[in-house]
Backbone as a ProteinNet text record, in pm:
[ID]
protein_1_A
[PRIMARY]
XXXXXXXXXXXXXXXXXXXXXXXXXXXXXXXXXXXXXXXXXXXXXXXXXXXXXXXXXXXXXXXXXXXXXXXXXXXXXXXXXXXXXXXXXXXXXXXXXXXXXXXXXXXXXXXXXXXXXXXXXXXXXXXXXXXXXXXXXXXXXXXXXXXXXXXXXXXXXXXXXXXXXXXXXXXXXXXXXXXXXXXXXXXXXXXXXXXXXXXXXXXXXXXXXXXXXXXXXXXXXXXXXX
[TERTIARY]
20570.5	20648.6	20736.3	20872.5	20939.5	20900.9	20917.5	20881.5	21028.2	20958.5	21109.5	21122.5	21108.7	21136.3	21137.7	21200.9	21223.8	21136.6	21032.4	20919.3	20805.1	20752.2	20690	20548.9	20471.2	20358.1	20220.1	20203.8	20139.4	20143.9	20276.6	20315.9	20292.1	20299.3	20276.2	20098.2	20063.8	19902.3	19834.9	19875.4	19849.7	19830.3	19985.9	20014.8	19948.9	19879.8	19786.8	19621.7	19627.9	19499	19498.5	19525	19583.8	19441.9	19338.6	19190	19132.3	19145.1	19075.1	19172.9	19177.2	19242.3	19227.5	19137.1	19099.7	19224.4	19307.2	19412.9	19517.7	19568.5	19648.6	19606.5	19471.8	19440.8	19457.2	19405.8	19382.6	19584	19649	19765.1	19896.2	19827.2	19915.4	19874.3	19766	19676.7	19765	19767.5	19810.3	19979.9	20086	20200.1	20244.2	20159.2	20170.2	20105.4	20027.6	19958.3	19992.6	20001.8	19973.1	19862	19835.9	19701.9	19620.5	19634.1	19477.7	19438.2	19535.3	19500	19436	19454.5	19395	19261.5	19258.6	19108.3	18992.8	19062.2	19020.6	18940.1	19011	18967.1	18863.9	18869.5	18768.2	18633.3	18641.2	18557.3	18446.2	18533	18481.4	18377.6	18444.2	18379.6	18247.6	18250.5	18122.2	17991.8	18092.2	17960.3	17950.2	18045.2	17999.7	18057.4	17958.6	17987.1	18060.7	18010.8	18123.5	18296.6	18339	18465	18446.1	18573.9	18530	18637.7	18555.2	18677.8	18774.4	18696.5	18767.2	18899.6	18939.3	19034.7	19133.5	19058	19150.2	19205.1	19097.5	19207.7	19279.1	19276.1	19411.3	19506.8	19481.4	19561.1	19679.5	19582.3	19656.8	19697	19672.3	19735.8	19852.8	19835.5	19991.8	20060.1	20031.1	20142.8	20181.4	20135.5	20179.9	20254.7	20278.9	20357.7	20460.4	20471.5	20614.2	20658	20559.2	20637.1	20539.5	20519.1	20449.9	20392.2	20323.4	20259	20254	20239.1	20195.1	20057.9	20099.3	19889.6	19780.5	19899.7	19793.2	19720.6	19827.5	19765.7	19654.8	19683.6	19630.6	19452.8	19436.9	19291.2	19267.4	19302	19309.7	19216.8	19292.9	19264	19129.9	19179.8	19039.5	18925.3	18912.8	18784.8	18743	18857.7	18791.8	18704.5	18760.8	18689.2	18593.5	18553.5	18453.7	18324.5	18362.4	18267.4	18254.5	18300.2	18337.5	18209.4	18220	18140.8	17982.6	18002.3	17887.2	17818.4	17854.5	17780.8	17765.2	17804.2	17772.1	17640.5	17655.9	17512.3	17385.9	17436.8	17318.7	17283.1	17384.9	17282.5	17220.3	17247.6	17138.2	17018.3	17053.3	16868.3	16840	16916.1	16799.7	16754	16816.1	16805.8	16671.3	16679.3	16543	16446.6	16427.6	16348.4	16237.2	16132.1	16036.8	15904.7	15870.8	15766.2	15819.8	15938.4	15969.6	15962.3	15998.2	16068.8	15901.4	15785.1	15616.1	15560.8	15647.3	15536	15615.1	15725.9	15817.2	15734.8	15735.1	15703.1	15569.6	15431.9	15339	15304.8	15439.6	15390.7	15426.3	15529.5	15557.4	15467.2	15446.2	15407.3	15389.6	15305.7	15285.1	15334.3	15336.4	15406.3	15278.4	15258.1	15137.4	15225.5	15184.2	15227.3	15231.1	15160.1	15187.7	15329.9	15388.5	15470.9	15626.2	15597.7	15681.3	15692.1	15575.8	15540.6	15604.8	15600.4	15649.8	15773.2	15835	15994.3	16028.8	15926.8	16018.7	15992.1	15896.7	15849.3	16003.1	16010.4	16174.9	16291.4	16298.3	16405.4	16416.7	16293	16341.9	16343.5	16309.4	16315.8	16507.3	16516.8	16612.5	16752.7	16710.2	16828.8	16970	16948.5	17089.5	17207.3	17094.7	17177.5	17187.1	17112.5	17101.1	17251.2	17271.5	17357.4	17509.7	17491.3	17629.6	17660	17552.5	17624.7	17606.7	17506.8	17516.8	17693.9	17755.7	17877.3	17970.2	17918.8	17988.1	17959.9	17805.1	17769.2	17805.9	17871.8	17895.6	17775.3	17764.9	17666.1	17598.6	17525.2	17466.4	17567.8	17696.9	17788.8	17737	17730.2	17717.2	17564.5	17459.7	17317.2	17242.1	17310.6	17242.4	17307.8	17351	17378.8	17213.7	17211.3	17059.5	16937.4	16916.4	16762	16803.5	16890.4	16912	16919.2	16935.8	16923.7	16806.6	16714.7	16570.2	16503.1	16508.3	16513.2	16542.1	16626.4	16694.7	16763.3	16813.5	16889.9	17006.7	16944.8	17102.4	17232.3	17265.1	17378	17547.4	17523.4	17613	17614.4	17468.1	17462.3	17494.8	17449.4	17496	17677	17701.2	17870.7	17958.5	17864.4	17930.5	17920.8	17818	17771.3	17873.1	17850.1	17936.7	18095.8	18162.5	18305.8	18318.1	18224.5	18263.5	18256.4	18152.5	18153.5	18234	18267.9	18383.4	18508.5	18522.3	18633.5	18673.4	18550.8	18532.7	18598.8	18513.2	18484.6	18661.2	18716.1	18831.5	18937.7	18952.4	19067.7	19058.5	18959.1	18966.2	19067.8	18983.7	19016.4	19229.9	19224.8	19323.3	19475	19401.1	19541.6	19557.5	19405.7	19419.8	19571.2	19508.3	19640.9	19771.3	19781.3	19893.3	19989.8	19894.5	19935.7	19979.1	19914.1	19906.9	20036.1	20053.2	20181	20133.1	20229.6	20165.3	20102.2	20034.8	19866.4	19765.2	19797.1	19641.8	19519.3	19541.7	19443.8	19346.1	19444.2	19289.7	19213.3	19222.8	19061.3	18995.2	19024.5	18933	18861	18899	18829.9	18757.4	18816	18728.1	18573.9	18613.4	18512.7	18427.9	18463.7	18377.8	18270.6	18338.4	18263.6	18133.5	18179.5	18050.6	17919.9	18022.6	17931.4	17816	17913.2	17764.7	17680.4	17741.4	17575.5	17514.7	17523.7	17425.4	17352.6	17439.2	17369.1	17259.8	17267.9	17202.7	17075.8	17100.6	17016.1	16882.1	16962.4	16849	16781.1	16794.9	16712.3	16621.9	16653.3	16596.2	16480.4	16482.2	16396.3	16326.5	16371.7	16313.4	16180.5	16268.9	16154.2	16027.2	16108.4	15970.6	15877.2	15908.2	15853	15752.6	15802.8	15737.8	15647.8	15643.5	15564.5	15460.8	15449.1	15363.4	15270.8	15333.5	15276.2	15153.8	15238	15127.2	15008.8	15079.5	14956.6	14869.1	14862.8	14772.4	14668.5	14776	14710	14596.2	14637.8	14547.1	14432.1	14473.7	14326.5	14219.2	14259.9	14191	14122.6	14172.6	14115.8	14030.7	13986.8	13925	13821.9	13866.7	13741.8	13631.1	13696.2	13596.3	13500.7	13555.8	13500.4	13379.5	13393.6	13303.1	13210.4
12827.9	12763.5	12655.4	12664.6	12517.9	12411.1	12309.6	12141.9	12106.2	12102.1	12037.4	11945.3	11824.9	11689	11691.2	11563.8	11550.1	11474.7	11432.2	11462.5	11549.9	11586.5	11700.9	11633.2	11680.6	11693.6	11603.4	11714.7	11702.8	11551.1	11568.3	11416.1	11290.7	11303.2	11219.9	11159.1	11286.4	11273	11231.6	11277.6	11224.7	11096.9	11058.6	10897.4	10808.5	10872.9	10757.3	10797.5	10901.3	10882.1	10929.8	10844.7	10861.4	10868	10844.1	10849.9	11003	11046.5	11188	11284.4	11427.3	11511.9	11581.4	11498.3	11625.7	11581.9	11491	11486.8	11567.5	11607.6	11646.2	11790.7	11837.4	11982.2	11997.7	11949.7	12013.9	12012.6	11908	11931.3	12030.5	12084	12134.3	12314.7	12292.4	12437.4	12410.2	12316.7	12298.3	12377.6	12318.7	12316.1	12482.7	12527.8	12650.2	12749.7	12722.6	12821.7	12847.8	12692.8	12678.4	12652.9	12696.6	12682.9	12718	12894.7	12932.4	12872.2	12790.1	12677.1	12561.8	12530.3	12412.9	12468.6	12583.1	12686.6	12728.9	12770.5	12773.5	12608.1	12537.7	12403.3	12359.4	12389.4	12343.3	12398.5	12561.7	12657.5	12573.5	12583.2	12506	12384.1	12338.1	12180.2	12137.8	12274.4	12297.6	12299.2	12413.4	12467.5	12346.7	12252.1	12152.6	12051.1	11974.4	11869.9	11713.4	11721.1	11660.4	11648.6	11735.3	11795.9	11677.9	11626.7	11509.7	11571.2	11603.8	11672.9	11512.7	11391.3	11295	11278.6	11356	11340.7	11464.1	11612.2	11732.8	11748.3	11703.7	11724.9	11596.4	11492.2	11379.9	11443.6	11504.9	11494.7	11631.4	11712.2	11856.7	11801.4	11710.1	11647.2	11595.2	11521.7	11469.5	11576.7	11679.9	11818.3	11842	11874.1	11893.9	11820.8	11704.3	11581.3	11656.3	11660.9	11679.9	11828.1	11898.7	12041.3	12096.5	12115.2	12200.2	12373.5	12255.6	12384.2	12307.7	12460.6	12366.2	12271	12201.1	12129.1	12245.4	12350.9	12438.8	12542.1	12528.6	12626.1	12544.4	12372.3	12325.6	12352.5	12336	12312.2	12412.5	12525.8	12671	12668.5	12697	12747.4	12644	12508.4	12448.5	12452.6	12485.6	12532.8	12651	12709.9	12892.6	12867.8	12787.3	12743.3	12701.9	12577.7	12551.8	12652.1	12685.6	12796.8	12921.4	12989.6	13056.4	12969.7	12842.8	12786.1	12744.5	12743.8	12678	12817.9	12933.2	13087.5	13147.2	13087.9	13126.3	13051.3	12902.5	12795.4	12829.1	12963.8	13010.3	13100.5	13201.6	13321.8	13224.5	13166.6	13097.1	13122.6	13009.7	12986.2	13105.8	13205.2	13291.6	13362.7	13388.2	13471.4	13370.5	13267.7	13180.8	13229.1	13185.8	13225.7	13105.5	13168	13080.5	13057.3	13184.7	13183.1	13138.9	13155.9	13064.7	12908.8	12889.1	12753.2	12675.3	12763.8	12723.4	12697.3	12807.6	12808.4	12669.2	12649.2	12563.6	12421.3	12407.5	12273.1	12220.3	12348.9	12332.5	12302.8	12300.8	12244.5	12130.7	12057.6	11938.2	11816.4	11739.1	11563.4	11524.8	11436	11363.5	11434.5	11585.8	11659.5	11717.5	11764.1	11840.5	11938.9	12100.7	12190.8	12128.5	12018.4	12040.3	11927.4	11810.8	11779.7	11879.3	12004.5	12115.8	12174.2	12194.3	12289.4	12207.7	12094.5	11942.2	12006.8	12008.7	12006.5	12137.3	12245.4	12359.7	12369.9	12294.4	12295.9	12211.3	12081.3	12003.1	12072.3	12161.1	12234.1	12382.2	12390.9	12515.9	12458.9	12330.8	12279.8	12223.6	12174.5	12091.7	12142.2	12261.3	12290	12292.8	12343	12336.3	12250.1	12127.3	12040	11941.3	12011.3	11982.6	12027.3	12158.6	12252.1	12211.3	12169	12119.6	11946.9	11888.8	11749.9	11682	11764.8	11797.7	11813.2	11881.7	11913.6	11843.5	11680.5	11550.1	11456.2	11474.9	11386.8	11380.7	11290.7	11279.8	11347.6	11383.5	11443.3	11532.5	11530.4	11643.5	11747.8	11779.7	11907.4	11961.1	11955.2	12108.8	12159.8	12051.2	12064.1	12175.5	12084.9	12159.8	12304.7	12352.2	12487.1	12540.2	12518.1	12576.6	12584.5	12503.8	12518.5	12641.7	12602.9	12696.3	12848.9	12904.3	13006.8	13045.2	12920.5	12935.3	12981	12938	12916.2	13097.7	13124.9	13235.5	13243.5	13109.1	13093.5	13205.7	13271.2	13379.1	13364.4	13456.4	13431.6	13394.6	13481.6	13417.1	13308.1	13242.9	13088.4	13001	13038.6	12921.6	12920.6	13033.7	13044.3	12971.1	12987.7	12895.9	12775.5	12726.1	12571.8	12518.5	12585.8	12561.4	12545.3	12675.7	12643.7	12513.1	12478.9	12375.5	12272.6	12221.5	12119.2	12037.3	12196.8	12154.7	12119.9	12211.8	12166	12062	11963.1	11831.4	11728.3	11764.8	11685.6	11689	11796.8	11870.1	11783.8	11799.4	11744.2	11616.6	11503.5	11352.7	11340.7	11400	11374.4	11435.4	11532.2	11611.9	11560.4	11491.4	11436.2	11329.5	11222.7	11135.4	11084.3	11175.9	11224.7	11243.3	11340.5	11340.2	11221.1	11131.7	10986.2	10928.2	10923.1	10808.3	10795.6	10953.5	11001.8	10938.4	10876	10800	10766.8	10717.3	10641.2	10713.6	10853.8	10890.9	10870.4	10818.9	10721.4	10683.8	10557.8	10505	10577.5	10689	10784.5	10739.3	10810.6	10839.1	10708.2	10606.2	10475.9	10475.6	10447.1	10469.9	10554.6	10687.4	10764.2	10718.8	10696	10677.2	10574.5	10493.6	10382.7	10444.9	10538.7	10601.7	10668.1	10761.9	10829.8	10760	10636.6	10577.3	10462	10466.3	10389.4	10530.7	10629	10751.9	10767.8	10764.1	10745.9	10682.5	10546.6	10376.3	10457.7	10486.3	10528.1	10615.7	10721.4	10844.1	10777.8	10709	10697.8	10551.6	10439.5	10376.8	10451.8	10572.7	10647.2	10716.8	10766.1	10824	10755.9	10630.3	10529.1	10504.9	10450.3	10411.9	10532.5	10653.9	10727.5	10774.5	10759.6	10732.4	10640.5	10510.7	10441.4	10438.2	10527.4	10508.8	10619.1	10731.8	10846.6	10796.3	10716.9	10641.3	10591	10454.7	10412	10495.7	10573.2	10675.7	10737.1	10816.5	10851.9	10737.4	10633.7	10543.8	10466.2	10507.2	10457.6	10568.4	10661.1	10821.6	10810.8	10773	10788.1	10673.1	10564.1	10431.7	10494.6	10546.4	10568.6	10715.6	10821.4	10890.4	10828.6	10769.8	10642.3	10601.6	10569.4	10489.7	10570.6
4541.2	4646.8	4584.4	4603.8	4544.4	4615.5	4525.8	4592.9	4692.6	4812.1	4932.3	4888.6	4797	4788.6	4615.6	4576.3	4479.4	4388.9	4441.3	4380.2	4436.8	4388.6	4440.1	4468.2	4568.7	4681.9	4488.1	4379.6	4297.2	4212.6	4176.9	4125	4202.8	4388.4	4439.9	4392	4393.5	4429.3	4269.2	4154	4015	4027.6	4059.5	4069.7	4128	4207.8	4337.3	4252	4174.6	4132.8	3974.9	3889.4	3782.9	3688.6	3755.2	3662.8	3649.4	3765.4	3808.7	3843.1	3788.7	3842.9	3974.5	4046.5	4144	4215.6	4320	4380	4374.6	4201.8	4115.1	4161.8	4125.9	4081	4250.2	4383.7	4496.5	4522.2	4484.7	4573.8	4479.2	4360.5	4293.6	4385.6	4406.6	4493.7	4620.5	4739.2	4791.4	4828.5	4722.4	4695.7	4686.8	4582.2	4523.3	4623.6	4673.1	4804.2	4940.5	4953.2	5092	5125.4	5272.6	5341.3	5249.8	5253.3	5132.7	5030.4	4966.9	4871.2	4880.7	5013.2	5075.4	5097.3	5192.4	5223	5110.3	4948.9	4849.7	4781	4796.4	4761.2	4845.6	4969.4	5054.8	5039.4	5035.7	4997.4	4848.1	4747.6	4650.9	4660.9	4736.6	4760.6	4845.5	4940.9	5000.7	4860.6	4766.1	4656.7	4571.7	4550.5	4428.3	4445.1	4609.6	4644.1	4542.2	4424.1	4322.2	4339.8	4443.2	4438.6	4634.6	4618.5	4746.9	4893.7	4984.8	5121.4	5148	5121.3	5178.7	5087.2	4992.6	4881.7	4923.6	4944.1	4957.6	5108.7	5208.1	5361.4	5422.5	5366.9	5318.5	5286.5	5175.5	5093.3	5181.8	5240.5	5292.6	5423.4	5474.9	5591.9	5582	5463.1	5356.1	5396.2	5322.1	5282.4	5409.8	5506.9	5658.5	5679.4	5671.4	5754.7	5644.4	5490.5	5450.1	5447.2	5527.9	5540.5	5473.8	5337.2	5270	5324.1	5443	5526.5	5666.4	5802.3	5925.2	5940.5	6049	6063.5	6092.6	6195.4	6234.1	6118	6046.6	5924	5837.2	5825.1	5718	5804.9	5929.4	6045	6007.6	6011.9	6019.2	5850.8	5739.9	5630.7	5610.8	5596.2	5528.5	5619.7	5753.3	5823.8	5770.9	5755.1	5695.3	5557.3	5493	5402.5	5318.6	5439.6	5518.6	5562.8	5609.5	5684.1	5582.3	5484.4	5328.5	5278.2	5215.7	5122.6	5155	5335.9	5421.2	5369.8	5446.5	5392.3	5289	5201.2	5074.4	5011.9	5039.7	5036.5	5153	5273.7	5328.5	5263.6	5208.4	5148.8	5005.5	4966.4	4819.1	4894.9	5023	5080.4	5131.4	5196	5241.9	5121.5	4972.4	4858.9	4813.9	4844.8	4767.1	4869.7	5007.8	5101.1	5066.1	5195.8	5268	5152.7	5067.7	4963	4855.1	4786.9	4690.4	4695	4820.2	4849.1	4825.2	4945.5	4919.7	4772.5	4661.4	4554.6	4497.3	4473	4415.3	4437.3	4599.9	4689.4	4640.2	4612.4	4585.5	4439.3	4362.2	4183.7	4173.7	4233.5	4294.9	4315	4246.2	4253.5	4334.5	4397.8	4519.2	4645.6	4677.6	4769	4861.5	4957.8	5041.9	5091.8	5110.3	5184.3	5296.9	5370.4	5502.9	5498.7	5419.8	5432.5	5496.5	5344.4	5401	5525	5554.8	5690.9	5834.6	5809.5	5884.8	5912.8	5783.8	5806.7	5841.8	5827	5847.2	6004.7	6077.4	6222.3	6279.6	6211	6271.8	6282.3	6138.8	6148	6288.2	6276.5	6409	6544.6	6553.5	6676.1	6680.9	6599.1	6548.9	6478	6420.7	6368.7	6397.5	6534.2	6571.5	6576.8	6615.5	6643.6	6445.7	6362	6249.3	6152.1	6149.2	6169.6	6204.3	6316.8	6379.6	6328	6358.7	6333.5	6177.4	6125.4	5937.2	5905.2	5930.6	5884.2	5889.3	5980.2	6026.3	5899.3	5828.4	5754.1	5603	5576.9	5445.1	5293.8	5218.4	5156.8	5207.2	5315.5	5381.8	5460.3	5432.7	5516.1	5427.5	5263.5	5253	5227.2	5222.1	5172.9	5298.2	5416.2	5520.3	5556.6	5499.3	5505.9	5435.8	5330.3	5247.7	5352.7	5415.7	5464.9	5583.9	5624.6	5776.6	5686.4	5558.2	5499.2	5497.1	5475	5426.7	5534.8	5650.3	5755.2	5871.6	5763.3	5842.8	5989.4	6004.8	6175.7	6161.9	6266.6	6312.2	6232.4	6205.4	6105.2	6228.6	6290.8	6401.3	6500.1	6536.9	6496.8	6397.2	6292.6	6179.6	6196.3	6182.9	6189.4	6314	6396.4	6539	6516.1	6510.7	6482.1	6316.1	6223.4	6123.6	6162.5	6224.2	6250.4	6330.2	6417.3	6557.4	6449.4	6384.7	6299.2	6204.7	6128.3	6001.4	6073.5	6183.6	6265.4	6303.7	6355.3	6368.2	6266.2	6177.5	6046.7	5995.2	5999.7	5893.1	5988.5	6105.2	6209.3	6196.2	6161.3	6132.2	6033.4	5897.5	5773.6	5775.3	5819.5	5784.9	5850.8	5996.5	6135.1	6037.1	5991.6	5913.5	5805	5713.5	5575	5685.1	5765.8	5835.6	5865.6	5958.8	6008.5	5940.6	5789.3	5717.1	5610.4	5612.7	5504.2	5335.8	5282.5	5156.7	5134.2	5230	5250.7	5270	5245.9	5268.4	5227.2	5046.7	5006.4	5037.4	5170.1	5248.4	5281.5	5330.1	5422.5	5330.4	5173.9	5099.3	5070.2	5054.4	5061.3	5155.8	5268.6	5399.5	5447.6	5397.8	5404.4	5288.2	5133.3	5039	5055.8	5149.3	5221	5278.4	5351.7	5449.8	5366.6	5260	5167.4	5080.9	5036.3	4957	5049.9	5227.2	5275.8	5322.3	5322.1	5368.3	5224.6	5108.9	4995.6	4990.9	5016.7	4989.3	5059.3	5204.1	5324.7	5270.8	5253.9	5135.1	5023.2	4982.3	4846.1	4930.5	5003.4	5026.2	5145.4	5186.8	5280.7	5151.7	5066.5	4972.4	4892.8	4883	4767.2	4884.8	5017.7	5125.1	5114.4	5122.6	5119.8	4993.4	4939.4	4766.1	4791	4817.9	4813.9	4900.5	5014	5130	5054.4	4964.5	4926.7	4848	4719.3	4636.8	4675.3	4775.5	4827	4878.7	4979.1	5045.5	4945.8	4806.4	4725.9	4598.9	4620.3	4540	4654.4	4782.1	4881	4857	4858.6	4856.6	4771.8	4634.8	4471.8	4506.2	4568.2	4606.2	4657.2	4786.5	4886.5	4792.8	4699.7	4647.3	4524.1	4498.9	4372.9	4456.9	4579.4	4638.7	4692.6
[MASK]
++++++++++++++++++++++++++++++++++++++++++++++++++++++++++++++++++++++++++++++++++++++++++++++++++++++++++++++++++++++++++++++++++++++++++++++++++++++++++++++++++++++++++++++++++++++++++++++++++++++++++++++++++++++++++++++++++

């Protein structure tokens, strides 16, 4: 595709992030594609969350406002995308399944089958709404695709709940970049913001959890002593 402007969509995006190529690499996909480029990048990013949506549907919201491509195409492709990378992270889990996931859980440190059994009871109560508003959450859009594999939720559930979600998620980020034109930047600040207190969140639930484990397990080792 030629560049409509005289600097082109890629150079804009280098320039604003002159440390990391991903800006560079998603809007040169962008430029040269179109939508499916945008859809391809998104796809990706589901599989190797390393790769940041708050950076690529900015950035494809950008491209809309200067033409590149329509909005409707940019909603369009990077949901397809979306929903591409979400199903691809379900078939892993259903290819791992329910007895792998048991023998795995059970060689595991400070872990109890019934911890597992816990979660796989939340998840079928829960999933759905796990499913759908997972695809809102920073770090967890693309994790929670896996269990619902494990899980085996209807494949035409997961796909409903997945499109409505990313859809969600994709139309912030994407009108975002639109609005913002040059500035799309900020989301990514913005959102990065979000990402590392859900971060902070997980590991400080993690450690509590760690530590309640210990203790339990060093009363236990007390009370057979005795």
């Amino acid at each position: 595709m030629t560049p409509l402007f005289p600097i082109s969509l890629a150079q804009t995006a280098q320039a604003q992030e002159p440390a990391g190529g991903i800006a560079g690499w998603a809007a040169g996909l962008v430029e040269t594609l179109g939508g499916p480029g945008a859809g391809f990048a998104i796809a990706l990013e589901n599989l190797f969350p390393p790769l940041p949506s708050e950076v690529i549907l900015p950035l494809t919201g950008f491209a809309a406002g200067q033409g590149v491509l329509s909005l409707a195409s940019a909603l369009f492709w990077t949901t397809l995308g979306s929903v591409v990378g979400a199903l691809a992270l379900y078939g892993i889990g259903a290819l791992f399944g329910r007895e792998r996931m048991h023998a795995v859980w059970a060689r595991l440190p400070l872990v109890k089958v019934s911890d597992l059994e816990r979660t796989e009871e939340w998840f079928r109560r829960h999933g759905t709404k796990a499913v759908l508003l997972g695809r809102m959450v920073p770090i967890f859009r693309s994790l929670i695709s896996v269990p619902a594999g494990v899980e085996r939720m209807p494949v035409p559930l997961f796909l409903l709940l997945t499109t409505l979600g990313s859809l969600a998620w994709n139309s912030v980020l994407v009108l975002a970049g639109y609005a913002l034109g040059d500035r799309w930047e900020l989301v990514e600040a913005y959102v990065g913001v979000a990402s590392k207190a859900v971060l902070v969140l997980v590991l400080a639930a993690a450690a509590a959890w760690l530590a309640v484990r210990l203790r339990r397990r060093g009363t236990e080792a007390r009370h057979r002593r005795a």
